[in-house]
ROMIVEX-450601 format. One record per residue (C-alpha): x, y, z; residue in one letter. Coordinates in steps of 0.1 Angstrom, whole numbers, plus 5000, padded with zeros to 4 digits. Example, Ala and Ser with C-alpha at 12.3 -4.5 7.8 and 13.67 -1.06 7.14 Angstrom:
<sites>
512349555078A/513749895071S/
</sites>
This chain:
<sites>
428580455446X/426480335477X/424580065468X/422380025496X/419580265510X/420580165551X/423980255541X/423180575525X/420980695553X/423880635576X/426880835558X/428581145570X/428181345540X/429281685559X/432281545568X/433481475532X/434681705508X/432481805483X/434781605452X/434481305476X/430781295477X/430681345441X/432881045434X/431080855458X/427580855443X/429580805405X/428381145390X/429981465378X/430181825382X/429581955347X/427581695333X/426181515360X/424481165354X/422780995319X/419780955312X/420580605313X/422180605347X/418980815363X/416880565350X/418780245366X/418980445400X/415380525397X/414780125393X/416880115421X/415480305447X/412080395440X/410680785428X/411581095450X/408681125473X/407481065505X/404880795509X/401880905527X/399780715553X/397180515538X/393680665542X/390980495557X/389080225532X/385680245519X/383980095542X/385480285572X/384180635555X/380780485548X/380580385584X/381780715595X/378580865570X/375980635584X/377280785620X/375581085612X/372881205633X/370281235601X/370980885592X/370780715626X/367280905627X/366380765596X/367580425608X/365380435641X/362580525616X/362880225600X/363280015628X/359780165641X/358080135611X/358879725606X/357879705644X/354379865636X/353979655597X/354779945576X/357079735558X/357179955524X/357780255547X/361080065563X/362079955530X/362080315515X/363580485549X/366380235543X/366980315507X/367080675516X/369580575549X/371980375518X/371780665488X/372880925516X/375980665527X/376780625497X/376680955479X/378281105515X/381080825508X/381280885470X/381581255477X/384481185503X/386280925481X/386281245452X/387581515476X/390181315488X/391081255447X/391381585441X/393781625473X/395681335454X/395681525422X/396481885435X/399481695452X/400681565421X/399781865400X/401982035429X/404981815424X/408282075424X/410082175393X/413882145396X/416582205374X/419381915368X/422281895347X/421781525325X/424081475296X/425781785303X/422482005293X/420582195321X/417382025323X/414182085341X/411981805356X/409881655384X/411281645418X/409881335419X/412281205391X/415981255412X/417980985422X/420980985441X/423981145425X/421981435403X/423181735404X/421282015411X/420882425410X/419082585434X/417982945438X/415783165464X/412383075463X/412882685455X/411882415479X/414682165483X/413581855464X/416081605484X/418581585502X/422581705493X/425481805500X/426482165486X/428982175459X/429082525452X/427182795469X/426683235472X/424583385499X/422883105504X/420283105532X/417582805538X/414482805565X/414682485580X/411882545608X/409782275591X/412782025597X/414682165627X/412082405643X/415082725639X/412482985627X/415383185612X/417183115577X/420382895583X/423283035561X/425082755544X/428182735528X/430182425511X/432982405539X/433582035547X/432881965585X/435881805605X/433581645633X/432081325623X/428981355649X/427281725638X/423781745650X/421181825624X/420782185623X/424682265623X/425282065588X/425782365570X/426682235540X/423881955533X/420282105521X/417181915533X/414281815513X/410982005518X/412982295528X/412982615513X/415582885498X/414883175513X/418483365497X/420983325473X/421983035449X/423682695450X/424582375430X/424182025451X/424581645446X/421881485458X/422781205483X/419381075496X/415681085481X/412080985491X/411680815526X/415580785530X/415381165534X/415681325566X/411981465560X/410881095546X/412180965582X/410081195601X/407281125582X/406680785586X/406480855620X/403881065617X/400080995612X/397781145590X/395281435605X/391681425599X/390681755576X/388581975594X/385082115579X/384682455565X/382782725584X/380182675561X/379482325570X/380382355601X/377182595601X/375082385581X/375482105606X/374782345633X/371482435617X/370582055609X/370981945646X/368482285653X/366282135628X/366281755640X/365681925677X/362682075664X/361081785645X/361481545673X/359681805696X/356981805670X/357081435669X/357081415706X/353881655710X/352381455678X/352481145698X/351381305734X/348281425713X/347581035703X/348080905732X/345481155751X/342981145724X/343180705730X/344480655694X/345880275691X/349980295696X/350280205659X/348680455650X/350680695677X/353780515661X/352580615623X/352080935632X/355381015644X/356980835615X/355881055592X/356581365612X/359681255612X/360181145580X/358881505566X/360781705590X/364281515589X/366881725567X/368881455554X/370481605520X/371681925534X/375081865543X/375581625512X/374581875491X/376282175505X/379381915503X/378381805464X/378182195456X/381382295471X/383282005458X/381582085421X/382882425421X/385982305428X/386082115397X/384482375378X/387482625395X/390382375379X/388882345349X/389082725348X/392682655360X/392182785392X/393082495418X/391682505452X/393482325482X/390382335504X/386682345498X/386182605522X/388082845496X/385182805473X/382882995498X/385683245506X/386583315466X/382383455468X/383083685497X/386583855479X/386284255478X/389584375476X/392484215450X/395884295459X/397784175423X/401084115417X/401784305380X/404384035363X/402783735350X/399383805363X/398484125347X/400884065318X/401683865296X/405283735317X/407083755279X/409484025288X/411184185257X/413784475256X/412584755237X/414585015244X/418685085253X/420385355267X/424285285263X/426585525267X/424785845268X/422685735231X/419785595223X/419185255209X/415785085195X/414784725198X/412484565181X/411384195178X/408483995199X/408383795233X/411583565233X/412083505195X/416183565192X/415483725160X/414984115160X/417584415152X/418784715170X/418985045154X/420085395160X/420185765149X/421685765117X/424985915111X/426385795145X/429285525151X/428485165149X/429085075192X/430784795206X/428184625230X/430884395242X/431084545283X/427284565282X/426784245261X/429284025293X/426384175319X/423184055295X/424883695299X/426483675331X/424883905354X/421983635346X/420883275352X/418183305326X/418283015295X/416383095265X/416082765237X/416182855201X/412482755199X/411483065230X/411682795260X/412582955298X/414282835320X/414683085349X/413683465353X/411883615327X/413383975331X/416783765327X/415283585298X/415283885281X/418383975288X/419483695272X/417483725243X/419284095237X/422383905241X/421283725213X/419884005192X/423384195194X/425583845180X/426283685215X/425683325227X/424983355262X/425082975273X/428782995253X/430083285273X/428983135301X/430882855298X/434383035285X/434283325314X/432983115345X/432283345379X/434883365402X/432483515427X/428683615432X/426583855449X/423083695442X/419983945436X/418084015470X/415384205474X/416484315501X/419084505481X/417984505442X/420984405425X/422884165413X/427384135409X/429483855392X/433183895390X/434683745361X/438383705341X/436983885310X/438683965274X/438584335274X/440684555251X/442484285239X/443584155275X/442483935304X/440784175330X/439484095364X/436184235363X/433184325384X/429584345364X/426384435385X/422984405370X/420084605391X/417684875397X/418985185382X/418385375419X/420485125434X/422885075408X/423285485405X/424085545442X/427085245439X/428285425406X/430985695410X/431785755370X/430185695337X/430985615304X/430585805272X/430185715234X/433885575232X/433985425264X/435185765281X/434985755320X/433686085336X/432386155366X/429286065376X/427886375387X/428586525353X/425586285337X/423486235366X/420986475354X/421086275320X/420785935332X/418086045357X/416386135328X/416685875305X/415685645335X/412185865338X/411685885302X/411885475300X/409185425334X/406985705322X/406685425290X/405885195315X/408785005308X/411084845335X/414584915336X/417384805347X/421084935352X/424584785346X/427484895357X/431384735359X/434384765381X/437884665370X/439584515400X/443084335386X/444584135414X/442084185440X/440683845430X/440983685469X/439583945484X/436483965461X/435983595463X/436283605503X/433683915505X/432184005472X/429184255490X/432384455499X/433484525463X/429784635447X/430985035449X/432985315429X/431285145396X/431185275363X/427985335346X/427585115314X/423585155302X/420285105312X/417384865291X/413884965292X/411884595294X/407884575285X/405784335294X/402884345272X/399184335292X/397184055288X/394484115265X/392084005289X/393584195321X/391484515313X/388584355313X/388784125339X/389584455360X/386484625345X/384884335359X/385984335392X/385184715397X/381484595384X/381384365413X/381984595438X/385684395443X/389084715447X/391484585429X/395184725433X/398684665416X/401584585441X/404884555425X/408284575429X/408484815399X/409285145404X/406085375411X/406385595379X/406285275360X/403385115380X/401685415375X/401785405341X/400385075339X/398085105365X/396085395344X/396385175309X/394784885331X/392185155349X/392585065384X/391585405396X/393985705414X/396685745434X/400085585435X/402785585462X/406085435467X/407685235493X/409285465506X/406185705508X/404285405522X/406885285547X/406985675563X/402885635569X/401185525599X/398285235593X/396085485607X/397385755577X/397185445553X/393685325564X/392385665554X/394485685523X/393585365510X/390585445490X/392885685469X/395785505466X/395285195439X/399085155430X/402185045447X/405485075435X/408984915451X/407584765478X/408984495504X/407784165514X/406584345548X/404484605525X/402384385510X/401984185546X/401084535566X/399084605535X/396784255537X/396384315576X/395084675573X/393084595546X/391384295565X/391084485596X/388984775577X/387084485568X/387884355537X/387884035523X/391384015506X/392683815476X/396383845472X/398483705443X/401683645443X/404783425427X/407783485441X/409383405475X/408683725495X/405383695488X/404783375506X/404183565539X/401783805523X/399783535507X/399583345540X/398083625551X/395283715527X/392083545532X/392783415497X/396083355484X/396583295451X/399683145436X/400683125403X/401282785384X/404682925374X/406383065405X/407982955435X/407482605450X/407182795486X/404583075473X/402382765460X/402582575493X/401382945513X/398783015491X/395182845487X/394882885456X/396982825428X/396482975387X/397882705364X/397882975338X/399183275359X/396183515345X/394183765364X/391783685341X/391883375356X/390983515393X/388183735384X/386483385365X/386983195397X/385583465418X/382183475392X/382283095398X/382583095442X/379883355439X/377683095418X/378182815437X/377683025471X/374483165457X/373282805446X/374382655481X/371682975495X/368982865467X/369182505479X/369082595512X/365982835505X/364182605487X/365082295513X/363882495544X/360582595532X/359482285522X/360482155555X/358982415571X/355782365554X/355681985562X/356282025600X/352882285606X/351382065578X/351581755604X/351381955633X/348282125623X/346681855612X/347381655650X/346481935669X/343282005651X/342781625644X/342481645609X/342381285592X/343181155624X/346181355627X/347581225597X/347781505574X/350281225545X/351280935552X/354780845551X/355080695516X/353980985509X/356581225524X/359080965513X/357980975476X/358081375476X/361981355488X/362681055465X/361081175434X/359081525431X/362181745455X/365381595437X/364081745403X/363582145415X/367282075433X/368781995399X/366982275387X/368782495410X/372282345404X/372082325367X/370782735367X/373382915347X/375083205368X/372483565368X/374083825344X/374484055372X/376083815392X/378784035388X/377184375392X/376184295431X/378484415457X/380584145475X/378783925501X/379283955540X/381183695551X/379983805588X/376483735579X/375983355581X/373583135555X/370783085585X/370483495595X/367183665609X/366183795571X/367083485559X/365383275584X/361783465580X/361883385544X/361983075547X/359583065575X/357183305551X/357583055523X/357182775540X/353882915559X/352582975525X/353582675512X/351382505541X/348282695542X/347682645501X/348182295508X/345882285539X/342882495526X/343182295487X/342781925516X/339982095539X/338082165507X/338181925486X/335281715483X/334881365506X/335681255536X/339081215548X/340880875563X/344380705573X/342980395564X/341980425528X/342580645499X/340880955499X/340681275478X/341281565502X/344081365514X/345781335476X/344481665464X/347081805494X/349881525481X/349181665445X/349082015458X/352481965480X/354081785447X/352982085421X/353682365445X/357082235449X/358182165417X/356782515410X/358482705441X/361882515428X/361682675396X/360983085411X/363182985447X/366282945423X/367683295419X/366583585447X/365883855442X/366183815404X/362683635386X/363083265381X/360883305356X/363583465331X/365183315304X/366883075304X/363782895319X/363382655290X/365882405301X/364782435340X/360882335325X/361982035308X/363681915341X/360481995358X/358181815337X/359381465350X/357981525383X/354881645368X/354481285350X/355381145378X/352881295399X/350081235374X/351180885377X/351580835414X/347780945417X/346480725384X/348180425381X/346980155401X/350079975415X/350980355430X/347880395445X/347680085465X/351080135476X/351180565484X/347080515492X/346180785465X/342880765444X/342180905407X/341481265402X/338681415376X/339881685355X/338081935380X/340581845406X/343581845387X/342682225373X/341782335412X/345082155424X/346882315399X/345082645404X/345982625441X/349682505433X/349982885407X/349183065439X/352982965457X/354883095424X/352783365419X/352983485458X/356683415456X/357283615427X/354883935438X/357183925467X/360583915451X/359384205428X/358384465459X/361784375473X/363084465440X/361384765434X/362084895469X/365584865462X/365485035429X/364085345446X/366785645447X/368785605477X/368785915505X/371686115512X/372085885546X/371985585523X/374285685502X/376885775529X/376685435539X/377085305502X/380785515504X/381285385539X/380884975540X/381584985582X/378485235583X/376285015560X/376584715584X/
</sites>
């Protein structure tokens, strides 16, 4: 073995025979490395992965936070106020400048966590032989030497040479920039100096499989890798914002512009009517202080980065918090049907074997179950079909139901088992001699094999496929006694049999055999050559049970507005079948059917067509492109590897936990438990946390509406001097009456008819006309109660010492918030529906702490408030009832308007969602 990492990195592995490199790193074929042997090489050179660049420290991200333009405004707030004496005001400002740095850092430091823990959680799964047993483990676990299977839709976990390979085909772009699949082969490579992308029998980590199967020897891992070289050369990329802050920030620099106009025109006033520059400076402190938006984007980030973790505790893992907005916006669900919308427990339940009629019965992958026929009939020999359940698969099945592999194989396997085979066994005593791995592309799968058949050693061909395929290779078919005929004599039989098994909505597949003594070379040199002029052996009609949950979840998403449609690679009688059990709606096609239509012919079709049977990778991707040009907002789930490109496309990809390693990297989202279930809760959840984000917003925007004409008002018209509150004041409202109605509105439980709305716009942003007049309208109102409780409440009013107009509008502005919080957290719905009691507890802090900001006397001195009589506490809160009750009386015409029966024009656009916007 090579016992140094510089030496690894530099050996020719192409250039030595495949036996060579297997000596050389001390392992072996069949049984590969101990457990004790992994573990001293794992010592030796460190875990299988590539180190990343360190990210910047604490301090540099709470720099970066106290960069942003809201902070540095707060900071020259300060500054001014410990020029002019207000030294409680600087103190406070600069509290308020250190929670934002460090809940924006805290917030920062816990995204970048969950990037750490999505990265772990996305660690590939690999198969390696240890001990002689096929085992599967963390990529992050191989060591040099291990030996490795690989099959399509696997990402490379390290480096190796090829010991065995058929069909194999890897996409190397990533590594080489060749943007087609490389075919590889184990052929040793004579030239000692073969640049990287002609070494085409080593694999490269971080690669994918695109075709066919292989078994390597790993040679390098982790940053001796070619990958691991490149990477440390590389340096990390700064993650860009999502629209949705990117919008936010828009509308906070629009904000700051504004107040700072106001705070210019404030001061202008002073200075013309000859007020003292301290007084100018006060003046514009707290205009600034009331009018500077400091907690939106640290919200907007806290929310996003909550539903997140509210998304993976549903087991639904995000890679970016922009796909939390996008999850609210989904209105069309393009599903895969295996895993997702079933249970992904294939189990045989019925046979067809030589023109009769078999029964299986047993559950998921138990091995235990019996088959049972007509009675009276001949007890068959299952041997011929019995060789293609074991070797026409990959599939492993333990006695306690654990998979390793395909689950349609799995069951295979577990038939095998059911009729008195051992399929690891014959494995091992009738090896292949050649291999035509399953494609796609094609739909079926060959071995060639020395078999014991009729008492002798035949050379014999066994394909495994889709009974279409598989039927149009056949040219005879076998009888009860294993009597050849021609195939045409029992076509109309098997056609039969094959629709009487999908109309069951069971999938089937064919198998078929080809005796070929002595043509052993030529079937190893080009195996695709032989797959013709079979025999038909049987067919197997496989069920995958729904998901209890499934119909529901789809009953859900038709609720919400949200088409949902099956894409499979089933065939379309058998999708169909399921597709009406599940109650997806009409209409199913086939491949073919959809291949021959033009996208203008399928745009219009769409609406009736809700199922899709045998359908290609470049299906589903045409499919996700016309759908988002009518459009749409599409969610597309997927787990194998031709469904990579399709979910690259979709505006949400979802991947399941238990597919491919490639289909999880394309996706954005990834199922842990592979449940559509799963989808429809983390769609409920994006469209919370999108309509709390609004709430917030709502709520944020009117009160800092209200403050700006509040102080504007009150300079132009020279009310108290100018100074309508002074900037303790302000500063007490954000730091300990606003944060309560927030929490309010975060904490709210989701509406129940969250889910009865129709999908959002994702074209319409957060800060719209509509949206922007209601906020405008609520914070006008919010104002003018405050303004008219201050002009007429008795005294005189002064910036210099407490007054009672000036805290009857502090305790007017504190009440009429927390009571605004409480009806501004659902719209259009009430907010004064249950559940409310929770939300009133919350709200009954600030009350107290109103009460005492006005009463106690260490409050007063300090915020310049004086003690109410009961009188004034019942008109402030009399005046404060008038926001929710205004609020409310608004929210219910809205409602009521919309309630009212829609016109025939109306409802045209209701069908038509283009003629609606």
């Amino acid at each position: 073995m090579v016992s140094t990492e510089s030496a690894q990195t530099q050996t020719a592995w192409y250039a030595q025979d495949a036996d060579a490199v297997v000596a050389a790193t001390a392992s072996d074929r069949q049984s590969g490395l101990t457990a004790g042997e992994a573990d001293e090489r794992r010592r030796q050179h460190g875990p299988n992965e590539i180190a990343s660049e360190p990210g910047p420290s604490t301090w540099a991200i709470a720099l970066q936070q106290l960069k942003d333009l809201m902070n540095l405004m707060l900071v020259a707030v300060a500054i001014v106020s410990v020029v002019i004496g207000e030294v409680p005001t600087a103190i406070i400002v600069a509290a308020l400048v250190v929670l934002n740095v460090v809940l924006g850092t805290r917030q920062e430091l816990k995204a970048r966590a969950s990037v750490d823990a999505l990265a772990k959680m996305q660690t590939p799964q690999v198969r390696v032989t240890r001990d002689g047993t096929l085992l599967q483990l963390a990529a992050t676990g191989l060591v040099p030497g291990d030996i490795v299977q690989l099959e399509a839709g696997d990402v490379v976990p390290a480096d190796g040479r090829l010991l065995t390979s058929a069909t194999l085909e890897t996409q190397e772009a990533a590594l080489t920039g060749e943007s087609a699949p490389v075919p590889k082969d184990t052929q040793t490579l004579g030239a000692a100096d073969v640049p990287l992308g002609d070494r085409s029998n080593m694999v490269f980590q971080n690669t994918s499989v695109t075709r066919g199967t292989a078994t390597m020897v790993v040679t390098e891992t982790g940053m001796n890798t070619q990958m691991g070289q490149i990477a440390s050369m590389l340096s990390a990329v700064a993650p860009s914002k999502s629209p949705l802050q990117r919008e936010l920030n828009s509308l906070t620099k629009v904000l700051g512009i504004i107040a700072w106009t106001a705070v210019a025109l404030i001061v202008i006033l002073g200075v013309i009517r000859g007020q003292s520059l301290t007084t100018v400076l006060l003046l514009g402190i707290s205009m600034g202080v009331s009018a500077i938006p400091t907690g939106l984007p640290t919200f907007v980030q806290a929310m996003l980065a909550f539903g997140a973790r509210q998304l993976a505790e549903a087991k639904a893992v995000v890679k970016n918090l922009t796909d939390v907005e996008t999850l609210g916006a989904t209105s069309a669900i393009n599903s895969d049907k295996t895993g997702t919308l079933t249970m992904n427990q294939m189990t045989v339940r019925s046979l067809y074997f030589h023109g009769r009629w078999y029964t299986v019965d047993g559950e998921g992958y138990s091995k235990t179950g019996r088959i049972t026929q007509t009675a009276g009939e001949a007890a068959p020999d299952f041997t011929l079909l019995a060789y293609g359940l074991c070797l026409d698969s990959d599939a492993t099945v333990s006695d306690t139901g654990d998979v390793v592999g395909d689950p349609t194989e799995a069951a295979l396997v577990v038939l095998a088992a059911k009729i008195g085979v051992d399929a690891p066994l014959t494995r091992r005593t009738y090896p292949r001699v050649a291999e035509v791995p399953f494609d796609s592309a094609y739909k079926f799968m060959a071995t060639f094999h020395h078999l014991q058949v009729d008492g002798s050693t035949q050379f014999v061909e066994l394909v495994k496929g889709g009974p279409d395929v598989v039927l149009a290779r056949c040219a005879t078919a076998f009888l009860p006694g294993r009597h050849a005929v021609p195939l045409d004599q029992v076509r109309d039989e098997l056609t039969a049999a094959n629709r009487e098994l999908s109309e069951k909505g069971l999938r089937v597949l064919a198998f078929a055999a080809r005796r070929l003594d002595g043509q052993e070379d030529a079937a190893a040199a080009d195996p695709m050559s032989f797959v013709e002029d079979l025999t038909f052996v049987g067919m197997v009609g496989i069920i995958d049970p729904l998901r209890p949950e499934a119909i529901d979840a789809v009953r859900t998403a038709h609720a919400a507005g949200i088409e949902v449609r099956m894409i499979t690679g089933d065939h379309a009688i058998t999708a169909s079948a399921i597709g009406a059990e599940l109650g997806l709606g009409p209409g199913a096609i086939g491949g073919p059917e959809l291949q021959a239509m033009t996208d203008e012919d399928l745009t219009a079709a769409l609406p009736r067509l809700h199922v899709f049977g045998r359908v290609t990778p470049q299906d589903k991707l045409r499919l996700a492109d016309i759908m988002q040009r009518s459009g749409a907002v599409v969610a597309m789930t997927g787990d194998a590897v031709n469904d990579a490109a399709a979910l690259k496309k979709a505006d949400i990809g979802v991947a399941m936990g238990s597919g491919s390693e490639v289909t999880k990297q394309a996706g954005k989202m990834v199922l842990t438990d592979d449940n559509f279930g799963t989808l429809i809760t983390a769609i409920r959840l994006g469209r919370n946390i999108y309509e709390k984000i609004v709430s917030y917003i709502r709520y944020q925007m009117s009160k800092l509406f209200s403050l700006v004409l509040l102080f504007l008002v009150a300079s132009i018209f020279d009310i108290n001097d100018g100074v309508a509150l002074t900037p303790l004041m302000v500063l007490f409202q954000h730091f300990f009456i606003t944060l309560f109605p927030v929490a309010v509105i975060m904490l709210d439980p989701a509406p129940p008819d969250l889910m009865n709305k129709p999908p959002r716009d994702p074209h319409t942003p957060i800060a719209n006309t509509t949206a922007f007049g209601q906020w405008l309208a609520y914070g006008v109102l919010q104002f003018a109660v405050t303004l008219a409780a201050m002009l007429l409440a008795p005294g005189d009013m002064s910036t210099t010492e407490a007054s009672v107009p000036m805290t009857t509008a502090f305790v007017v502005l504190s009440l009429g918030s927390i009571l605004a919080g409480l009806v501004m957290r659902r719209d259009p719905e009430s907010g004064l529906t249950a559940p409310i009691l929770g939300a009133l507890k919350i709200l009954s802090i600030p009350v107290v702490v109103t009460v005492f900001a006005v009463e106690i006397g260490f409050l007063q001195d300090l915020l310049m408030t004086t003690s109410l009589t009961g009188g004034q506490w019942l008109a402030c809160l009399g005046w404060s009832l008038i926001i929710p009750v205004v609020v409310e009386a608004e929210k219910a015409l809205r409602r009521r308007r919309h309630a009212r029966p829609v016109t025939p024009i109306s409802a045209a656009a209701a069908v038509d969602p283009q003629r609606a916007r």
